[in-house]
N, C-alpha and C positions, 0 to 999 in steps of 0.2 A: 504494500500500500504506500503511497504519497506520502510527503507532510512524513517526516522522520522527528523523532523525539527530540529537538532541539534545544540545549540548553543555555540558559539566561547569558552566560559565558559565552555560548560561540555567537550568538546573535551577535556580543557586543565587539567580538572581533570581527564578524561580519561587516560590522557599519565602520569600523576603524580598518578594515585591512587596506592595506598599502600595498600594491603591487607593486613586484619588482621588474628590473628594466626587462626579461625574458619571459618572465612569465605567462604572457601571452601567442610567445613566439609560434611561430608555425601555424597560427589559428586566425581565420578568419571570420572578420562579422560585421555585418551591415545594420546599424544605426539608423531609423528615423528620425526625423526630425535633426538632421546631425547639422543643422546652421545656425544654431540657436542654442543658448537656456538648458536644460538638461541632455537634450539630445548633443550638444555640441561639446559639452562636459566629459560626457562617456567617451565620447567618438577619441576624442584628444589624449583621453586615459590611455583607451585603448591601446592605442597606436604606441604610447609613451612606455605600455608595455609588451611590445613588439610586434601586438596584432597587426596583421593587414586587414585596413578598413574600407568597408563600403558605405560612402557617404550619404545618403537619401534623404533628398526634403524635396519642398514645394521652387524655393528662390534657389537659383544656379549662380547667384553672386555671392549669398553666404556660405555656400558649400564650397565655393571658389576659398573663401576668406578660411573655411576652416583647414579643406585644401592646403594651402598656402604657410599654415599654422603647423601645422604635421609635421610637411615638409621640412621647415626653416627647425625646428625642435629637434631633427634628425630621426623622425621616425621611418618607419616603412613608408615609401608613397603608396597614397590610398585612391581608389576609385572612386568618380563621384556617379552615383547614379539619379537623376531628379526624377520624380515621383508627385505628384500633387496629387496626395488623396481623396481630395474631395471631387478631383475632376477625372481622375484615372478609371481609364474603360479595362476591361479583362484584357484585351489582348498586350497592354502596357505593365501586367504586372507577367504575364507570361512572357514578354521580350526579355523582361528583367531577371525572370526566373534562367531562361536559358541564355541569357549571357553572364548569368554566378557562375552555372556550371560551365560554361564553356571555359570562362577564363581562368574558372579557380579549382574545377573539379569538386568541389566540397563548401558546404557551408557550417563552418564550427558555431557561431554564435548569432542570432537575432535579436534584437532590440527595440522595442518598441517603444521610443519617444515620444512620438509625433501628437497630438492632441488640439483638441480646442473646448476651448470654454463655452463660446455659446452665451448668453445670458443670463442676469441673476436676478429672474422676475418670478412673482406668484403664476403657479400654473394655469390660473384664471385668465393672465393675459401674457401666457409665455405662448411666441412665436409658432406656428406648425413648423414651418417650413425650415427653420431654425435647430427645432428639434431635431428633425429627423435629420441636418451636417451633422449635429454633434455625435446623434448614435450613428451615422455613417463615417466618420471618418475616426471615431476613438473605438470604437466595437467593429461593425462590417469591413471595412480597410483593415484594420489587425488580422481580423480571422482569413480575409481574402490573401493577404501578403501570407501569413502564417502554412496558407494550405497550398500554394504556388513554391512556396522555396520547402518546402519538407520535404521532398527527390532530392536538394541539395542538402540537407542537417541527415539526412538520412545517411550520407557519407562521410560522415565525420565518426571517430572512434568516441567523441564528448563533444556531441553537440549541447548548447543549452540554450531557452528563447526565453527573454524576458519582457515580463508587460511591467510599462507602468501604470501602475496604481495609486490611487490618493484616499485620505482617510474620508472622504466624501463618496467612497466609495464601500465605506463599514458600518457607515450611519450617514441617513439622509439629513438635512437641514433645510429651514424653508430659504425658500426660495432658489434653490439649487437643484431643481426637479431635473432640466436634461445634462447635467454633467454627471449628477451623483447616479443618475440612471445607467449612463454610459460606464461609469468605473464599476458599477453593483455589475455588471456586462462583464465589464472586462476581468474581474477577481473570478467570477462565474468562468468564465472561458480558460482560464488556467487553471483553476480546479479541474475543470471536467477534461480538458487537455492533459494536464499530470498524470493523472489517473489513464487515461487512456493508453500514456505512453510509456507508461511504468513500468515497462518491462523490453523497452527498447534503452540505446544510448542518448535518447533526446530527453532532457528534463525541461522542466516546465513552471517556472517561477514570476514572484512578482515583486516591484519592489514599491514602496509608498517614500519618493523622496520630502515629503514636509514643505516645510516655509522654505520656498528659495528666492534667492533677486533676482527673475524671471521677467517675461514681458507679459506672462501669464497671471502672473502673482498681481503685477501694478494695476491689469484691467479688473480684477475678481476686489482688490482694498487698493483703489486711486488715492486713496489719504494715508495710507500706511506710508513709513520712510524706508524703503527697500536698501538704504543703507543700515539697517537696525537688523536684517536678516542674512544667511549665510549665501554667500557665493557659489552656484553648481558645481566648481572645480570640489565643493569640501565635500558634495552629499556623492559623490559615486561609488564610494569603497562597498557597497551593496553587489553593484552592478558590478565590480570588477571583479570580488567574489565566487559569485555567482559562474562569470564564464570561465573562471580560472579555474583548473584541476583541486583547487582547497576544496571546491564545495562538490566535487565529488560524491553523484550520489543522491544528492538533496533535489527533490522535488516536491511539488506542492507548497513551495512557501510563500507565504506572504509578509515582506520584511519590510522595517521602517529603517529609512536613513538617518532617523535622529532618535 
């Protein structure tokens, strides 16, 4: 079964692990959201510990920037793949699937950044139309990309896919009906994914990075001083974790970076 005994101790090396410069070496994983806020965080980890990364978002100029970031840092050079979830037809996540395997043969790790907020109104006058981007590109685009590259995680000796998760997604609060719907979505989809795969080399986790100085953060508290909250580069030791050989094993979790 999923979800292993985990105790209060590794959790908290979990959120503190520090990879080392190899430790990713030889593995590859493609990032959403990788121009930005916590997708651009991991993606830069990654790399910093030797991953070769696939870079994925919507703008080809931040993925340029992080791009560009990798490189000068001396990491692997990384691929950028752009992707715009909310407008992506099937056959653009299938281009994308067999040019993984073409170029890389294997996909070791999944990341699932990429998100939107949506608005934070009473469901009496929250948006239709509105709704259904946020459960399409935080829920439906996860699971579509998820089930398009699984022929590449499938050939990896440890692959591992992680979703992100927020604690709006463990309890609802008013007025956060289509976000916290989409992450109750997304916790749901990796349970029932862990479990499914619990018996292959693909693990299946989550991680809830908290308060970050995000552009996500500033639209959701506009009067909050997002200098007052921690920088993505501090909340990733989760995610690096998670792809790295330590966690070995561990699926079904759902872990906090703070």
């Amino acid at each position: 079964m999923p979800t292993p005994d985990l105790t209060a101790e590794r959790l908290k090396r979990a959120r503190s692990f520090a990879a080392e410069a190899d430790s990713l070496a030889s593995r590859t994983v493609l990032v959403t959201g990788a121009g930005s806020g916590i997708g651009k965080a991991v993606a830069l980890a990654s790399a910093a510990a030797g991953a070769q990364v696939i870079l994925s978002g919507r703008s080809v100029k931040r993925l340029e920037t992080s791009f560009e970031e990798i490189v000068k840092a001396g990491g692997p050079e990384p691929s950028i793949a752009p992707l715009d979830l909310e407008k992506a037809l099937a056959q653009q996540y299938d281009e994308l699937a067999v040019a993984v395997l073409k170029r890389y043969e294997k996909l070791d790790g999944l990341v699932h950044c990429a998100g939107l907020l949506g608005v934070l109104a009473p469901l009496s006058h929250y948006d239709v139309p509105t709704f259904y981007r946020v459960m399409h590109v935080n829920v439906t685009a996860a699971f579509a990309l998820t089930q398009v590259l699984q022929p590449a995680l499938e050939q990896s000796a440890d692959a591992s896919i992680i979703f992100t998760s927020s604690g709006a997604g463990r309890r609802g609060k008013a007025y956060w009906t289509g976000y916290a719907a989409s992450k109750f979505a997304t916790e749901g989809m990796m349970q029932s994914l862990a479990d499914e795969l619990s018996n292959t080399r693909i693990r299946v986790n989550a991680v809830n990075p908290g308060k970050a100085r995000t552009a996500m953060r500033r639209q959701a508290f506009p009067s909050e001083d997002l200098a007052t909250l921690p920088e993505p580069s501090s909340l990733v030791g989760p995610y690096l974790w998670l792809l790295s050989a330590a966690s070995s094993g561990v699926t079904g979790l759902s872990c906090d970076a703070q």
